[in-house]
C-alpha positions as CSV (number, residue, x, y, z in Angstrom):
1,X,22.8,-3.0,5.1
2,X,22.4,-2.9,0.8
3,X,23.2,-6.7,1.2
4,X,20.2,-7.1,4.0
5,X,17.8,-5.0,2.3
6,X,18.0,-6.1,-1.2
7,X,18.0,-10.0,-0.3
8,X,14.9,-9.5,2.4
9,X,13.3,-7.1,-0.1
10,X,13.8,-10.0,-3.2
11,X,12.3,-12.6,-0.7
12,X,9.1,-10.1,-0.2
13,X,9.2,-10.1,-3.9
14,X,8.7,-13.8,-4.5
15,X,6.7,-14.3,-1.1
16,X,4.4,-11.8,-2.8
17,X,4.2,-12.0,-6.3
18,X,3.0,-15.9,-5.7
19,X,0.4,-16.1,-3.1
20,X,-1.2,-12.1,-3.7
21,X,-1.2,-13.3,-7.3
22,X,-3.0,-16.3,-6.5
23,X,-5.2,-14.6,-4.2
24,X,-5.9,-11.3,-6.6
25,X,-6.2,-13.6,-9.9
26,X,-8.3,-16.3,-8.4
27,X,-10.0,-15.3,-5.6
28,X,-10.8,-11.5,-5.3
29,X,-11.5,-10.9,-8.9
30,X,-13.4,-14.0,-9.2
31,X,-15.2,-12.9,-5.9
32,X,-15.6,-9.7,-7.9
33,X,-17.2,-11.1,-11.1
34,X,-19.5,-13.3,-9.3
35,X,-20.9,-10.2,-7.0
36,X,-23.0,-7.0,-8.3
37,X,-20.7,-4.5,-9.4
38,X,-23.1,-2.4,-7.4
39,X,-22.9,-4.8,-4.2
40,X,-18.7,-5.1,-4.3
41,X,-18.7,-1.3,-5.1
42,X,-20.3,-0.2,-2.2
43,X,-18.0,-2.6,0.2
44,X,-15.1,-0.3,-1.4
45,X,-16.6,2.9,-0.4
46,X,-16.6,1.2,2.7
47,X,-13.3,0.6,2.8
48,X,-11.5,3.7,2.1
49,X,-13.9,5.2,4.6
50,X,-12.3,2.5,7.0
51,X,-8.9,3.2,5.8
52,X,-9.1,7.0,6.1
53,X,-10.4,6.4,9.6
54,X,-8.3,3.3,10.4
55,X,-5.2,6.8,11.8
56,X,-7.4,6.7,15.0
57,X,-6.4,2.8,16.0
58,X,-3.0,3.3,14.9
59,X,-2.4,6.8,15.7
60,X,1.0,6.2,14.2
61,X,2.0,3.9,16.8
62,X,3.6,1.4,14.2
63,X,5.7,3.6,12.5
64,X,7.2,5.3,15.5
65,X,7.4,1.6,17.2
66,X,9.3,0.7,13.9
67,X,11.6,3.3,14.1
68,X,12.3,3.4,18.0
69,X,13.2,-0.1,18.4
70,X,15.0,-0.4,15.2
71,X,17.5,2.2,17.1
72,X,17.0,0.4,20.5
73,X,16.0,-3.0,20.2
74,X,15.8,-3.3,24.3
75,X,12.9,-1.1,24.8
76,X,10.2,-3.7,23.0
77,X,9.7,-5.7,25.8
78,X,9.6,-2.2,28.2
79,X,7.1,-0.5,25.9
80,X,4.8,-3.3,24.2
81,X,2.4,-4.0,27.4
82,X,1.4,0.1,26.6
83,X,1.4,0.1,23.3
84,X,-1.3,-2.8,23.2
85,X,-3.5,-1.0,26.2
86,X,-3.1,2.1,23.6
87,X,-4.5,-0.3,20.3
88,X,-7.4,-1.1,22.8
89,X,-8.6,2.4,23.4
90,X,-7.6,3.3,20.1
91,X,-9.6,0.1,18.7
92,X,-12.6,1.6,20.6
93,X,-12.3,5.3,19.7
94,X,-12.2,4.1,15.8
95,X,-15.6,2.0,15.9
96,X,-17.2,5.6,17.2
97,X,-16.0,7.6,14.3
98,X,-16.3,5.0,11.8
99,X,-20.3,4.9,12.9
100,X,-20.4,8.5,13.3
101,X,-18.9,8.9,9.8
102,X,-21.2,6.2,8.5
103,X,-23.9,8.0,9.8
104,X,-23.1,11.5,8.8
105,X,-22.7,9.9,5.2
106,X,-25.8,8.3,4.8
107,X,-25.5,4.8,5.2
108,X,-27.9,2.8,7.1
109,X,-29.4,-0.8,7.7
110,X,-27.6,-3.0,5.8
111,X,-24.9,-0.9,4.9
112,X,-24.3,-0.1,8.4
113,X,-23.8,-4.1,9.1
114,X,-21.1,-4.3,6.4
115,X,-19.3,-0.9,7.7
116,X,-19.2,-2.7,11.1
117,X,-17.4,-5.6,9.2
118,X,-15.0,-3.4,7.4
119,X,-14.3,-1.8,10.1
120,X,-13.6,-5.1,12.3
121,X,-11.4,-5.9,9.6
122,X,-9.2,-2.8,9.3
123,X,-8.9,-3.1,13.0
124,X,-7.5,-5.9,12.9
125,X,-5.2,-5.1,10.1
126,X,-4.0,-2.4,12.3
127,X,-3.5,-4.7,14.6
128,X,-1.2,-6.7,12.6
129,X,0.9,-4.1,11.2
130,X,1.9,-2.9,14.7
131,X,3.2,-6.5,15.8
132,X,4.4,-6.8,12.4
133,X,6.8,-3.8,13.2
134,X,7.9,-5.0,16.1
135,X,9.7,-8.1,14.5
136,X,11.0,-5.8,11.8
137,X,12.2,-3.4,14.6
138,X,13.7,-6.4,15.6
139,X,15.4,-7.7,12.9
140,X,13.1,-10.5,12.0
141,X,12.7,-9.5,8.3
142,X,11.8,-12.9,6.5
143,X,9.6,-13.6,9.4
144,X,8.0,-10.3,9.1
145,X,8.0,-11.1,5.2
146,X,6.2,-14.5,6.1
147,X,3.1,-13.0,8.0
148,X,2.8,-10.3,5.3
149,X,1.1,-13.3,3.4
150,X,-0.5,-15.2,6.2
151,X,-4.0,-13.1,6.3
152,X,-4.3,-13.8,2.4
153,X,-3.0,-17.8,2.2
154,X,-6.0,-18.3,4.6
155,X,-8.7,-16.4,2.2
156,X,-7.2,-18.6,-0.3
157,X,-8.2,-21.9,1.4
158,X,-11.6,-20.4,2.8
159,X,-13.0,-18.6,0.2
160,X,-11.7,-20.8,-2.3
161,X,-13.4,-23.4,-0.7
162,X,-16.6,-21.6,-0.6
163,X,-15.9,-20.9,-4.4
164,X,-15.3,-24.9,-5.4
165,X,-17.7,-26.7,-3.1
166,X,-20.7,-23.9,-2.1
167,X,-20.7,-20.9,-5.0
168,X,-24.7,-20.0,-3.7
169,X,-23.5,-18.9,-0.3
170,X,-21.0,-16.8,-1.7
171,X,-21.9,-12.6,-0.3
172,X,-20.1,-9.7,0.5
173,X,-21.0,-10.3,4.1
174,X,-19.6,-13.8,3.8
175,X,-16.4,-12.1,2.1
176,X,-15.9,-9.5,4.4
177,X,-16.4,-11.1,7.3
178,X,-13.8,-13.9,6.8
179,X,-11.5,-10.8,5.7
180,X,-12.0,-10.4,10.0
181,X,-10.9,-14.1,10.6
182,X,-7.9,-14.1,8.9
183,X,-6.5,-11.2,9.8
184,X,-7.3,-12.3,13.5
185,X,-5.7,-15.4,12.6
186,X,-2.8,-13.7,12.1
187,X,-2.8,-11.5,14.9
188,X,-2.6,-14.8,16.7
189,X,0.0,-16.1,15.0
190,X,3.0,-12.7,15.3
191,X,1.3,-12.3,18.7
192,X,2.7,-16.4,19.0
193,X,6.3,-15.2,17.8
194,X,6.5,-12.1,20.0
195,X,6.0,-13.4,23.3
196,X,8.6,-15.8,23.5
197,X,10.6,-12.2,22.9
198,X,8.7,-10.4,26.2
199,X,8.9,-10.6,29.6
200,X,4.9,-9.0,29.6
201,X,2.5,-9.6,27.1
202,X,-0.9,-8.5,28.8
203,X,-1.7,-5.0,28.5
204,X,-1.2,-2.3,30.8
205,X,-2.0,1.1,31.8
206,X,-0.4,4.1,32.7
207,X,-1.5,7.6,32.0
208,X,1.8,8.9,31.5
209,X,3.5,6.3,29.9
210,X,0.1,6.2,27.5
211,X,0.7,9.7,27.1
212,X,4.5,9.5,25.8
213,X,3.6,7.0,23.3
214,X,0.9,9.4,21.7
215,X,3.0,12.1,21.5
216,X,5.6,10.2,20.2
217,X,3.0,8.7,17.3
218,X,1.3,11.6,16.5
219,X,3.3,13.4,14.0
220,X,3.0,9.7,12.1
221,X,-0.7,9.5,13.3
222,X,-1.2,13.4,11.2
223,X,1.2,12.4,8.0
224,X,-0.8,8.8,7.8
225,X,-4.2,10.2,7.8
226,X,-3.6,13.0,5.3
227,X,-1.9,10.8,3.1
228,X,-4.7,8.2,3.6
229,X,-7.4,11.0,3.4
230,X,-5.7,12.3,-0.4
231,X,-5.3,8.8,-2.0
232,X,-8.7,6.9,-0.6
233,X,-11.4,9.5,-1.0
234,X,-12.0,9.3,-4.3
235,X,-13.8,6.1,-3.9
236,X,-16.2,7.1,-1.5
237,X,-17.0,10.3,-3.6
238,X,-17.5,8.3,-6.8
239,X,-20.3,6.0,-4.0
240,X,-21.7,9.1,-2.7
241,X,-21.9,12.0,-5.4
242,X,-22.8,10.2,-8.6
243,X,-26.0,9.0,-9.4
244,X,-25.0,5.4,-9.9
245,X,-22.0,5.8,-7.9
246,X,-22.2,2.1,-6.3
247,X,-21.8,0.7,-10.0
248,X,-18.7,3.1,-10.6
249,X,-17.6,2.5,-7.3
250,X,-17.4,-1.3,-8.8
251,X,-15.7,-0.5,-12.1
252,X,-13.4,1.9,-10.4
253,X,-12.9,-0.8,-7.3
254,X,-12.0,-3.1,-10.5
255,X,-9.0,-1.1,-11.4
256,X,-7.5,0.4,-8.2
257,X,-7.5,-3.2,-6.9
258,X,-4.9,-4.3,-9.8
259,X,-2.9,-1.3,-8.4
260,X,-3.3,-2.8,-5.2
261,X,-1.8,-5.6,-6.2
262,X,1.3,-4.2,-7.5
263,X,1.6,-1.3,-5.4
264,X,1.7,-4.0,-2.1
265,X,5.5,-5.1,-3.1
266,X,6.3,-1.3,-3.1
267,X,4.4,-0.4,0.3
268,X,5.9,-3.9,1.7
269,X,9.6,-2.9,0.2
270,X,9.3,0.6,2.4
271,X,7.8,-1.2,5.8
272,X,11.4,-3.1,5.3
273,X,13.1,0.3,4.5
274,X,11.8,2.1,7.4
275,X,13.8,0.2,9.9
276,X,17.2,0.2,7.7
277,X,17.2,3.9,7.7
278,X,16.6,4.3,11.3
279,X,19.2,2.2,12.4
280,X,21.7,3.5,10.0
281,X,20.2,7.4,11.1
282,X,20.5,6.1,14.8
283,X,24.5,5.0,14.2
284,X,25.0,8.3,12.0
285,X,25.7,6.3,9.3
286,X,25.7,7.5,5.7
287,X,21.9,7.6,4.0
288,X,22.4,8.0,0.7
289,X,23.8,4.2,-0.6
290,X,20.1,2.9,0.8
291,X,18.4,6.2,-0.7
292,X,19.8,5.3,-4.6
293,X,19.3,1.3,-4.4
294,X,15.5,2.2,-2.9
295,X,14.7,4.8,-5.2
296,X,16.3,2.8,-8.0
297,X,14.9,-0.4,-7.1
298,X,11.4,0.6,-6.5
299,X,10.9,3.6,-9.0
300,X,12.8,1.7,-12.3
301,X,10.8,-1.5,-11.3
302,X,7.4,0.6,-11.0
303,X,8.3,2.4,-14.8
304,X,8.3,-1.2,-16.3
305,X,5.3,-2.7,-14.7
306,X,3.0,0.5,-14.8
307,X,4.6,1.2,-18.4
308,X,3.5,-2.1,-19.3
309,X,0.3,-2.2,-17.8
310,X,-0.8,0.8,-18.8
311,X,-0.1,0.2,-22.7
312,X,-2.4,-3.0,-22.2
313,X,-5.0,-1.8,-19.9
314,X,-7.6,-2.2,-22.1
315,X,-7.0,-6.4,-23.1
316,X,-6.6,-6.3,-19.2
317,X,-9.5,-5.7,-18.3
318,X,-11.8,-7.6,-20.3
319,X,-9.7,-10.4,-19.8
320,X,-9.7,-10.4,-15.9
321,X,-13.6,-8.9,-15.6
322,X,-17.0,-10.1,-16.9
323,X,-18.0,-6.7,-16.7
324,X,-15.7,-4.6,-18.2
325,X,-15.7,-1.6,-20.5
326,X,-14.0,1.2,-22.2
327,X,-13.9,3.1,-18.9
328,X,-12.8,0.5,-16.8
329,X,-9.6,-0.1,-19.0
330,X,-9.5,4.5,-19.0
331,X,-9.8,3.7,-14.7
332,X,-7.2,1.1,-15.2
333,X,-4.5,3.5,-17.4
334,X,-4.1,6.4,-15.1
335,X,-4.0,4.3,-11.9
336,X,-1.3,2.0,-13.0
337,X,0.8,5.5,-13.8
338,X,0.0,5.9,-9.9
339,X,2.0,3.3,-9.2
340,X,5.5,5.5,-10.3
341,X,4.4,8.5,-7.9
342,X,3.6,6.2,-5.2
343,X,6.6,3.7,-5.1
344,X,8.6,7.4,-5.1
345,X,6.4,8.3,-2.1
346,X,7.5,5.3,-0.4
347,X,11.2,5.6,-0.8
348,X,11.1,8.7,0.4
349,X,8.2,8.7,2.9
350,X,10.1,5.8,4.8
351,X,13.5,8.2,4.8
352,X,11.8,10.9,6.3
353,X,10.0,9.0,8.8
354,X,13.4,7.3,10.0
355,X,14.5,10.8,10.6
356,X,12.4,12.7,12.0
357,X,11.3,14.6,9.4
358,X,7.6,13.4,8.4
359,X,5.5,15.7,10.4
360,X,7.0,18.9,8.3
361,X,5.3,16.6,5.5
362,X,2.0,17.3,6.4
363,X,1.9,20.5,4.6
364,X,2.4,19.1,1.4
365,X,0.0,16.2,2.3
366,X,-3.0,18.9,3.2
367,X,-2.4,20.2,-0.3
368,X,-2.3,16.7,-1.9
369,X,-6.2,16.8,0.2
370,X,-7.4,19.9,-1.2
371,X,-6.1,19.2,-4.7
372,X,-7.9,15.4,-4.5
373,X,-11.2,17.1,-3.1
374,X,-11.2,19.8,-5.5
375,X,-10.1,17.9,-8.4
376,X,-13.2,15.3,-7.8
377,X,-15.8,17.7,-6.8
378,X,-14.6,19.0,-10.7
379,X,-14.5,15.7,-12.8
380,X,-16.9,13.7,-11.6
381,X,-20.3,15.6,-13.0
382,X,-18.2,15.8,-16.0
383,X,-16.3,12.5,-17.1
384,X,-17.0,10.7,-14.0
385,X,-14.8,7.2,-12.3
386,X,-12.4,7.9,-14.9
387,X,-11.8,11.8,-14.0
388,X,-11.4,10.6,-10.6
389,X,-8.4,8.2,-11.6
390,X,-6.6,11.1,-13.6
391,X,-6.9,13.5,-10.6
392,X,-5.6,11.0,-8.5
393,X,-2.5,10.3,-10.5
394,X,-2.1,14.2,-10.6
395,X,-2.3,14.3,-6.6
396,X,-0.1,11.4,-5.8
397,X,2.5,12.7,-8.5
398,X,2.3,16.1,-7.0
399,X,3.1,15.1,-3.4
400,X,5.4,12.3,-4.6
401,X,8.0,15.4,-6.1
402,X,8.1,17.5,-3.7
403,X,8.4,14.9,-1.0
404,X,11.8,13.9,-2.9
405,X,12.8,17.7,-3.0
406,X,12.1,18.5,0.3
407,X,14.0,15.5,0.9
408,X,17.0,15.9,-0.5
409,X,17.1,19.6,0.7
410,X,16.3,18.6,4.6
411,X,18.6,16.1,4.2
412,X,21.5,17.6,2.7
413,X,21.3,15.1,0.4
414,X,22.9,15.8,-3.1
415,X,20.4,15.5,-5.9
416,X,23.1,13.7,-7.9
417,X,22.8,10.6,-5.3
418,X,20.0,9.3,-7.7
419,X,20.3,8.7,-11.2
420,X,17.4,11.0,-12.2
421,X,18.4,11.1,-15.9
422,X,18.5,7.4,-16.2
423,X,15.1,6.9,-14.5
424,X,13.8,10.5,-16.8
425,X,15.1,8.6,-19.7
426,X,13.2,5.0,-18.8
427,X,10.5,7.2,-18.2
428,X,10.3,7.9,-21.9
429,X,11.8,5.2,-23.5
430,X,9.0,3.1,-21.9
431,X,6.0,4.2,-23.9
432,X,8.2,4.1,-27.4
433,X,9.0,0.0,-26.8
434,X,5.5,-0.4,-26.2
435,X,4.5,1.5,-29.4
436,X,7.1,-0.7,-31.4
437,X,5.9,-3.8,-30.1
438,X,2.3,-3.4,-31.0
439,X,3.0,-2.0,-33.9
440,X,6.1,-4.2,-35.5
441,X,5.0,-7.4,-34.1
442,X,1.8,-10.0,-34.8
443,X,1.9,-11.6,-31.3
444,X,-0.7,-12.0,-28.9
445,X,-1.4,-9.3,-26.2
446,X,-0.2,-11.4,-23.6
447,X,3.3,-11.8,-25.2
448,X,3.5,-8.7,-26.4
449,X,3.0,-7.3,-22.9
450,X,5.7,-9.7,-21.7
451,X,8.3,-8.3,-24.9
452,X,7.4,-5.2,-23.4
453,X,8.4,-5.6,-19.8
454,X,11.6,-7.8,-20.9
455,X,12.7,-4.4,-22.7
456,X,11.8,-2.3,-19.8
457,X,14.1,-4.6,-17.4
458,X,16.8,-4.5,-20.1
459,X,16.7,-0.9,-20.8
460,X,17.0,-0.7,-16.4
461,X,20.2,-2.3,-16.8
462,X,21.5,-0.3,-19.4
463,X,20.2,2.8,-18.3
464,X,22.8,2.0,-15.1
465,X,20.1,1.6,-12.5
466,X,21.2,-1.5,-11.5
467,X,24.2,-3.9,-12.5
468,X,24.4,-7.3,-12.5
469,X,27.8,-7.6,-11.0
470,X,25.8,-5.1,-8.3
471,X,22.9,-7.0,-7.8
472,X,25.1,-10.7,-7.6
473,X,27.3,-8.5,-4.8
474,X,24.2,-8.2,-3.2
475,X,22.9,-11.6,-3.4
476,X,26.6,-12.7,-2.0
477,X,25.8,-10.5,1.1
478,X,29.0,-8.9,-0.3
């Protein structure tokens, strides 16, 4: 199972790292520069309205199909004709409270239009990640991996094109909207995949059966939108509350989306996770070998790259955006921190959804809420976007520890199954090497930054987090 995971999760990796790169590097931000911050900062309000609302056409349904087939592969092909006539009343149910939300928020016209967009799109993401879940439930990682890609290889060739051959016709409409082709696209294409696994791929309806599957998804459906609701508000309270929130929105928008970037290997890591656990959970197999290689894997690779990051957030920024400031590069040092607490909230968040134990999460995730809220409604008259980011790294750090305590103590885990002092040490010993490099060396940023991270990696390995001979047993599937 270590063999399976960290070979699928190195393939993610690579899969990941080379087309999101591609896309993040030279299409979004470039999309980004072009646009008025104003313009692309309002179509990220929009967004994390759409993803806070984007619970209501999942209603958890991917997470517990994740974890229910992964224990009993022979109840996809009983189950799927329901789950998709669920996604279709879900689909409509979300498109009422996005424009009821919309409304209640003040958008109109125009604005409305583009929600309508976003909101096709999220759809359709949700879409996605519930077929997507049933090949991992399956088994199917690398194909799983593959079609984690396929919506942004397709932005690549379209809106590249429209960037190379027609730059004038380039709008946010024009972005969001192909957003909505590719993901259908790819809806198309795992929907291709599955059915050749089904003896029914047309959806049907049964009120009891329909039922079932909502109870069964909606102590995920709660945990997802209070999670959602504590990390994405902050955006669309920037938009809403600040008198040139739309242009803060943008500079903000222009740091949360590097996060994005890294933070996708983390969240595509625990989507591979989830299934692991609940098979080995379902065979009353041991825990705690996945646990340290996860938590290891994802929270030492996180202290490198955010440790790195955030000592060169400010060369960063100015490099990747025309628009840039001081406060963009302040936006950009706290959420790349983010990016420890949240690869911690995936390691665990993916144990305790194998399980069982996720809905006694939502507690803690109501808290993370009201400290978000309360935090923002604080900072933003006074230091604005970039009192937003440092409330956010306090929020997801907050829910991040206690998710691992709870953890371990639900569990019966022993806290000694991680190697907290090594990852406490790297912790601190990342910030030093980054100090010493700047300050004893007369390279460039760019290879300073790279110094940097080389250090990080090697102080992983010495630190114990992970060996070679380990990491070649895993390779060897041995």
């Amino acid at each position: 199972m270590l063999s399976s995971f960290f070979r699928n999760a190195l393939f993610v990796l690579l899969l990941n790292l080379t087309v999101k790169g591609v896309y993040l590097f030279g299409i979004e931000r470039v999309v980004q520069n072009r646009l008025p911050e104003a313009e692309y900062g309002l179509y990220f309000s929009l967004l994390g309205l759409g993803m806070i609302l984007q619970v209501a056409a999942d209603f958890g349904l991917q997470l517990y199909n994740s974890r229910t087939l992964s224990g009993h592969r022979h109840l996809l092909s009983k189950y799927f004709p329901y789950f998709l006539a669920l996604k279709t009343i879900l689909g409509g149910v979300f498109f009422l409270l996005l424009l009821v939300a919309g409304y209640a928020l003040g958008y109109r016209g125009a604005e409305i239009g583009l929600l309508l967009l976003v909101g096709a799109g999220q759809l359709l993401n949700s879409l996605v990640l519930y077929l997507r879940s049933s090949l991992a439930g399956l088994g199917r990682y690398a194909l799983d991996s593959t079609f984690s890609i396929l919506d942004k290889v397709l932005m690549i060739a379209i809106i590249g094109g429209v960037l190379l051959f027609a730059p004038g016709a380039l709008s946010i409409e024009l972005f969001a909207g192909t957003q909505v082709l590719c993901w259908a696209l790819t809806a198309g294409g795992v929907g291709y995949f599955l059915r050749r696994q089904l003896d029914r791929f047309r959806p049907r309806f049964d009120r009891a059966t329909l039922a079932l599957l909502l109870r069964g998804g909606a102590p995920f459906a709660i945990a997802i939108l209070l999670q959602t609701a504590y990390s994405r508000t902050d955006a669309v309270m920037i938009e809403r509350l600040l008198p040139d929130g739309a242009y803060l929105a943008g500079h903000y928008a222009a740091g949360y989306r590097l996060l994005d970037a890294i933070n996708t290997v983390g969240w595509l890591l625990a989507g591979l996770l989830l299934p692991m656990y609940a098979r080995l959970h379902a065979r009353g197999e041991p825990l705690g070998g996945l646990l340290r290689l996860s938590v290891h894997l994802l929270v030492g690779g996180a202290l490198v790259v955010s440790g790195a990051v955030a000592a060169f957030a400010r060369p960063i920024v100015y490099l990747l955006y025309d628009f840039a400031e001081p406060r963009t590069a302040a936006i950009l040092f706290y959420l790349s921190l983010t990016f420890v607490a949240q690869c911690l909230n995936y390691a665990y968040g993916a144990l305790l959804g194998a399980t069982g134990f996720i809905g006694r999460m939502n507690y803690v995730f109501v808290a993370g809420i009201v400290l978000n809220v309360a935090g923002n409604f604080w900072v933003l008259p006074r230091y604005g976007a970039v009192g937003a980011a440092a409330v956010t790294l306090l929020t997801q750090s907050f829910v991040a520890v206690t998710q691992a305590v709870l953890a371990h103590r639900w569990l019966g885990l022993a806290g000694r199954t991680v190697h907290w002092a090594g990852l406490l040490l790297l912790a601190g010993l990342m910030p030093v090497a980054a100090v010493l490099v700047v300050s004893l060396t007369a390279l460039p940023w760019a290879l300073q930054f790279t110094v940097v991270g080389l250090l990080g990696s090697g102080l992983a390995f010495a630190l114990r987090l992970l060996g070679v001979r380990e990491l070649a047993g895993l390779l060897s599937g041995e």
